[in-house]
C-alpha positions as CSV (number, residue, x, y, z in Angstrom):
1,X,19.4,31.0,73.0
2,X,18.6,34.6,71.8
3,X,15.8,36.3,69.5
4,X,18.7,38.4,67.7
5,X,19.7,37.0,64.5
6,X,23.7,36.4,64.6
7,X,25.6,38.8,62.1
8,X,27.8,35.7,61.7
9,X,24.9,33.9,60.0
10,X,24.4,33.7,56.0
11,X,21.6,33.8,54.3
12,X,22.2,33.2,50.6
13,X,20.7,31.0,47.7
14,X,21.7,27.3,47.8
15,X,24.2,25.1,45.5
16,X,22.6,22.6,43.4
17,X,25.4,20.2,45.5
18,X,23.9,21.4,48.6
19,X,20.5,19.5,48.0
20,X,21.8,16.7,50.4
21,X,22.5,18.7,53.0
22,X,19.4,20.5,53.1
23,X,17.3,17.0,53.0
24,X,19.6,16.1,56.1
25,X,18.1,19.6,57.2
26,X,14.7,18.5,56.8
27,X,15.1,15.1,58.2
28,X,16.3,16.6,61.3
29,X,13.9,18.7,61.6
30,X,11.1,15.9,61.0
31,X,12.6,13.5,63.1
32,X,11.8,16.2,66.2
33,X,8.5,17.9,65.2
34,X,6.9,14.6,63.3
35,X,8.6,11.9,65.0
36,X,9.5,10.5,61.0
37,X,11.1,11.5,58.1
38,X,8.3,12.1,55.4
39,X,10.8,13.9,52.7
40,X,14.0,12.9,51.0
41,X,16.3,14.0,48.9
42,X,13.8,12.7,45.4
43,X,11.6,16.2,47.1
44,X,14.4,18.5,47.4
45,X,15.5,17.7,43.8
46,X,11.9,17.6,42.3
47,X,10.9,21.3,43.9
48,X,13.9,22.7,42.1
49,X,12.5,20.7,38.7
50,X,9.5,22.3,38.7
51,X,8.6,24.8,35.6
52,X,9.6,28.3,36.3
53,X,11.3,27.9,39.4
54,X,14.5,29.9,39.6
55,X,16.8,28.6,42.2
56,X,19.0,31.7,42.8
57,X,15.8,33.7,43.0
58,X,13.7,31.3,44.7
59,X,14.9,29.4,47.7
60,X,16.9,30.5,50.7
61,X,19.4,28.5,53.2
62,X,21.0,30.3,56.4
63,X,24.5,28.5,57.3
64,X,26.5,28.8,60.5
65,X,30.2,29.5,60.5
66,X,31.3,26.0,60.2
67,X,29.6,25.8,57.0
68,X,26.2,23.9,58.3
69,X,22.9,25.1,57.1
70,X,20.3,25.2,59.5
71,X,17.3,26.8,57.9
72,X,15.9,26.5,54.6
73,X,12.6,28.4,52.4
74,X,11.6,27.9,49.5
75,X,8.8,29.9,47.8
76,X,6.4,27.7,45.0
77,X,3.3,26.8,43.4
78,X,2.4,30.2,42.1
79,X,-1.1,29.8,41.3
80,X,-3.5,31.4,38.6
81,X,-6.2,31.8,41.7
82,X,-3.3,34.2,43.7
83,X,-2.1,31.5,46.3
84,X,1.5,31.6,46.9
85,X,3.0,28.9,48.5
86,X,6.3,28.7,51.2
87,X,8.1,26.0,52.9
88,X,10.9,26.6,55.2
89,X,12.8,24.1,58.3
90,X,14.5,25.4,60.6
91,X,16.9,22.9,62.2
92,X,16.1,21.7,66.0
93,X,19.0,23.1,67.6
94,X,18.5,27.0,66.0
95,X,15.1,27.4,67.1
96,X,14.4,30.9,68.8
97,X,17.6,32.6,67.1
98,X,15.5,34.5,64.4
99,X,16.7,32.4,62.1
100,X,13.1,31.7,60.3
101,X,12.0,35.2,61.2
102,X,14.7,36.4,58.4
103,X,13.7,33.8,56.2
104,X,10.0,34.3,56.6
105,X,10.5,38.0,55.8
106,X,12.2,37.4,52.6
107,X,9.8,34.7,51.3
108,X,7.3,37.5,52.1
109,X,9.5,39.7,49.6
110,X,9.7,37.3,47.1
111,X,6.2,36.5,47.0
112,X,5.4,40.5,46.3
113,X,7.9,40.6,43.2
114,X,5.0,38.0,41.8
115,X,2.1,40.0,43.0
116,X,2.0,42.2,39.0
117,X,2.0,39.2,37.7
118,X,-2.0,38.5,38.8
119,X,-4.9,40.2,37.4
120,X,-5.7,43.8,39.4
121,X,-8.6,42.7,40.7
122,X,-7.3,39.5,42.5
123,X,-6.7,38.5,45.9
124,X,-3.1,37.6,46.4
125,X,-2.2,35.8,49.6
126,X,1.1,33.9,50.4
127,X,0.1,30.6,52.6
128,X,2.4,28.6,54.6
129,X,1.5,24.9,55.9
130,X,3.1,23.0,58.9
131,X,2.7,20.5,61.7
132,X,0.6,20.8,64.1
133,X,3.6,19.8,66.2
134,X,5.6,22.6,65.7
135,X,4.7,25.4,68.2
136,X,7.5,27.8,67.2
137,X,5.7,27.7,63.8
138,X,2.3,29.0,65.4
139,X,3.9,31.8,67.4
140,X,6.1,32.9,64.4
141,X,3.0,33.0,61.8
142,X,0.6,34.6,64.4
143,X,3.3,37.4,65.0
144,X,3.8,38.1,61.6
145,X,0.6,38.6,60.7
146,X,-0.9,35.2,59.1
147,X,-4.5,33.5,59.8
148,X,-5.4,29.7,60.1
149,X,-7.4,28.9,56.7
150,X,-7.3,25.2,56.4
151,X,-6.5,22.2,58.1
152,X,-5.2,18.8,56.2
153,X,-5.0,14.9,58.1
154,X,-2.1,12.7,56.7
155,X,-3.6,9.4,56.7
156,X,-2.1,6.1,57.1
157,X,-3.6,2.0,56.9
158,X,-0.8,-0.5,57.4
159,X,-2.5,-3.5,56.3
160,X,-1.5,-6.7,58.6
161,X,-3.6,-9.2,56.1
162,X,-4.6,-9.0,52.3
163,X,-7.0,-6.4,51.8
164,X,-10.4,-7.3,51.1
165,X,-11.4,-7.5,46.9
166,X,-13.3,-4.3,46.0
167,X,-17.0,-4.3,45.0
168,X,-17.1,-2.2,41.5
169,X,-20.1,-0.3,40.4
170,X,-22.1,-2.2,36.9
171,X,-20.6,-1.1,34.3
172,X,-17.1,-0.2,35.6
173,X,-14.0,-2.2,34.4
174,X,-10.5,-1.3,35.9
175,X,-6.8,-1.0,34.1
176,X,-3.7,0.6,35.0
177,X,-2.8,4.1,34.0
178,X,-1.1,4.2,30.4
179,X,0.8,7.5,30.8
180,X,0.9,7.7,26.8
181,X,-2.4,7.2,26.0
182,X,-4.6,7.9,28.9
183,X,-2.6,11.5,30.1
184,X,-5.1,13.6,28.8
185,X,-8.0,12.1,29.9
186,X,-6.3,11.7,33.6
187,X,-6.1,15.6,33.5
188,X,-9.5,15.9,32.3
189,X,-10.9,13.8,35.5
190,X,-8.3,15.3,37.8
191,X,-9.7,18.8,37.1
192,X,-13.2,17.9,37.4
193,X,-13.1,15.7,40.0
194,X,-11.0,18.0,41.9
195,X,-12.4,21.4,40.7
196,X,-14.3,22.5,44.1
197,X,-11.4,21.8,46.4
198,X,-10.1,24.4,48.3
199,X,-7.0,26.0,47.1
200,X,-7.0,24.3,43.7
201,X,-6.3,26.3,41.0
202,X,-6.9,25.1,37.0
203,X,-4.3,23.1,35.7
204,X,-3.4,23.3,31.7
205,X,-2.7,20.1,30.5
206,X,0.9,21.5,29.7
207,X,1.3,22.0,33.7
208,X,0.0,18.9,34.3
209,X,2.9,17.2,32.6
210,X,5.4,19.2,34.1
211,X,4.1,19.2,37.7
212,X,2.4,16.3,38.6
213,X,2.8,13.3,36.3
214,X,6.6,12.9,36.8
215,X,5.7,11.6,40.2
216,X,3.0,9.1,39.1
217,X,3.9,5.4,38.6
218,X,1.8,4.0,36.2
219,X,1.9,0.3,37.3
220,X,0.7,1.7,40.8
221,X,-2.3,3.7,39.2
222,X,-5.4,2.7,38.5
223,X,-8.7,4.0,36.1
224,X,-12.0,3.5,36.4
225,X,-14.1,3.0,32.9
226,X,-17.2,3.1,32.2
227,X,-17.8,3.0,27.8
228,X,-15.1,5.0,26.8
229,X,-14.3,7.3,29.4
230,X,-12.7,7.3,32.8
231,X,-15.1,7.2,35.8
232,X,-12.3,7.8,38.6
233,X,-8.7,7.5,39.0
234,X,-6.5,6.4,41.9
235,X,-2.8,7.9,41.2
236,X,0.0,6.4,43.2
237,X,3.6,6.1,43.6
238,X,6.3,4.7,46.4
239,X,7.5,7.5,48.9
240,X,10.1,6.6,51.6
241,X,9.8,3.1,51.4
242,X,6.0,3.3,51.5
243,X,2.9,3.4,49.7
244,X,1.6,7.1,48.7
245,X,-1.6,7.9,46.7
246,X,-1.6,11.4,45.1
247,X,-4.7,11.7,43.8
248,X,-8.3,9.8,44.2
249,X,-10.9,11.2,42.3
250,X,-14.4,10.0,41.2
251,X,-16.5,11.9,38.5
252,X,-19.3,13.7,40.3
253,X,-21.9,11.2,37.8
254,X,-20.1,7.9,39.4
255,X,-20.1,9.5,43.0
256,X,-22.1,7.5,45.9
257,X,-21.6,4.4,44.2
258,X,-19.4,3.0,45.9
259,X,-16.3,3.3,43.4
260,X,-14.3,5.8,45.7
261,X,-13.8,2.8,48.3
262,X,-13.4,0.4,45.0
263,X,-10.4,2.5,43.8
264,X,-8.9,2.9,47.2
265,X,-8.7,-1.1,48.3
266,X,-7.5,-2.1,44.6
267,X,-4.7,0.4,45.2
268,X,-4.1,-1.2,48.6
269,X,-4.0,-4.8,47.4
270,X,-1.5,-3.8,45.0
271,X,0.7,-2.2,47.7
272,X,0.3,-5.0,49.6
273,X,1.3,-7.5,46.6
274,X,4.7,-5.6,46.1
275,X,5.6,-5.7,50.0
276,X,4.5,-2.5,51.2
277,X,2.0,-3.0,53.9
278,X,1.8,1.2,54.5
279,X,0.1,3.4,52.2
280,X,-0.6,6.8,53.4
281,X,-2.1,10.2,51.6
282,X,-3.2,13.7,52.6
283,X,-6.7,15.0,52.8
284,X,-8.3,18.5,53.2
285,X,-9.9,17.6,56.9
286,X,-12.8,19.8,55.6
287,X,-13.1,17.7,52.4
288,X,-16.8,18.8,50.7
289,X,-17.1,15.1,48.9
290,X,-16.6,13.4,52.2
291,X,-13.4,11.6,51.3
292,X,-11.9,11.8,55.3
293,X,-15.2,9.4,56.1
294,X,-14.0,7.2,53.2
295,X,-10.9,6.7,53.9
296,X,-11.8,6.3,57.8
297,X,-14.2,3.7,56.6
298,X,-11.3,1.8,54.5
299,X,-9.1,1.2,58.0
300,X,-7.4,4.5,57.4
301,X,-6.2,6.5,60.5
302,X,-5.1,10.3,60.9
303,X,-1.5,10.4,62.3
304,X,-0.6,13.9,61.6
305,X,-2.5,17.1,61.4
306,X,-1.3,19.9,59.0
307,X,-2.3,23.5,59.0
308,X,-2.5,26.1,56.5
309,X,-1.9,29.8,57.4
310,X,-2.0,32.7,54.8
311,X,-1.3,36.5,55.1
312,X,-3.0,39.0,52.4
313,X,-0.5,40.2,50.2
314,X,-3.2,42.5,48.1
315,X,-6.7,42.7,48.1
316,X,-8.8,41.6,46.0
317,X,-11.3,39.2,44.5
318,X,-11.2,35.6,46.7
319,X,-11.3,32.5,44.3
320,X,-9.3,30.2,46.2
């Protein structure tokens, strides 16, 4: 292999047809650096969905001669706070041709068009997260100029016998999420519950809707009431033949009552009653509420470890 990027190589936005092909892209990749495919075609297509993002303008793919594609970016999630977000793959048997050099550099260029767009006064970095696993990704960030800022644990249980029934707080009852009538309120806890995380950025309700509740499954989700309002939520869907949870939140008034661990084994139990013995999530490793003890506590086990660079695009005021 060679560090010089082949003039036969071409770097060019993606076809909507090509979505596929770049999920085969990512799977490969996956397969080598994780040891599983974690993301499917329903990602590919769901990134493009999402409000504001301009497919010509804001994702990348480098094919070979034969018509293959063996790198991919994408460049996301611009957020009120300044955080810019990037994914990119490059496939197994391209690594060390410069291949996500070039594609690094012109998610770096994208990400700068946005930078106007944030007040004057605000930081503006662009952050990349990948797997532990994947040395090439360390020396390629490192070289380029980006810093380690966070560290996230995917975290797995695969239950082997029916989960034991959860212990709810006095006064709490439990129902599945009713996406009609219950939305609003489901954003309101999300943003509290989630308000001090790092990274996190406030959410409009309007956002909401267009980001994050297309992947929730109702039947899977479950609130937390207390009176008339919602104590904590557990938000879940299935991903690759498996159980996910997206969010798990607790108001901080209902905290250290046990209805954390409550939420989490109902939403186990009702995994396990459709067939699905493996639920899995991701957590900030330097959680402030102390979910990674929780889930520890709940038979959960950390099976990949996922790190967050960044590199300064402007100075500024940190809120992130």
């Amino acid at each position: 292999m060679t560090d010089a990027f082949s003039p036969d190589f071409e770097i060019r936005s993606p076809k909507r047809d090509e979505a596929q092909a770049i999920a085969e892209l990512i799977a490969a990749y996956s397969r080598v650096v994780l040891g599983e495919v974690v993301f499917d075609l329903a990602n590919v297509l769901g990134d493009w969905e999402t409000p504001g993002f301009d497919l010509n303008r804001d994702a990348r793919v480098v094919a070979i001669p034969d018509g293959s594609l063996v790198d991919y970016e994408i460049v996301y999630q611009v957020q009120s706070n300044g955080l810019i977000s990037t994914d990119g793959y490059v496939h197994p048997n391209h690594v060390g041709q410069g291949i996500g050099t070039h594609l690094l550099q012109w998610a770096e260029a994208r990400a700068r068009e946005h930078v106007p767009e944030f007040e004057p006064d605000l930081n503006v970095s662009l952050k990349a997260g990948f797997s532990s696993n994947d040395e090439f990704a360390y020396l390629l960030l490192e070289s380029m100029g980006y810093r380690a800022v966070r560290h996230y644990w995917n975290m797995v249980i695969e239950m082997t016998e029916t989960p034991a029934k959860p212990a709810w707080p006095d006064g709490i009852t439990i129902r599945s999420f009713n996406l009609e009538h219950d939305n609003h309120q489901v954003w309101s806890v999300v943003s509290e519950a989630f308000r001090e995380h790092w990274g996190m950025a406030p959410i409009s309700f309007e956002q909401w809707v267009a980001n994050e509740t297309e992947e929730i499954e109702p039947t899977l989700s479950f609130l937390a009431i207390a009176g008339d309002e919602v104590a904590g939520l557990s938000l879940c869907k299935f991903h690759m033949d498996n159980g996910k949870i997206l969010w798990l939140g607790v108001r901080p008034q209902w905290r250290k009552l046990g209805l954390g661990m409550a939420l989490l084994k109902r939403s186990f139990a009702e995994f396990y009653h459709r067939g699905k013995t493996k639920v899995e999530l991701r957590v900030d490793a330097q959680n402030l509420t102390g979910a990674t003890r929780l889930y520890e506590r709940a038979g959960m086990r950390v099976t990949q470890r996922f790190d967050i660079y960044s590199k300064e695009l402007r100075g500024g005021r940190v809120t992130w």
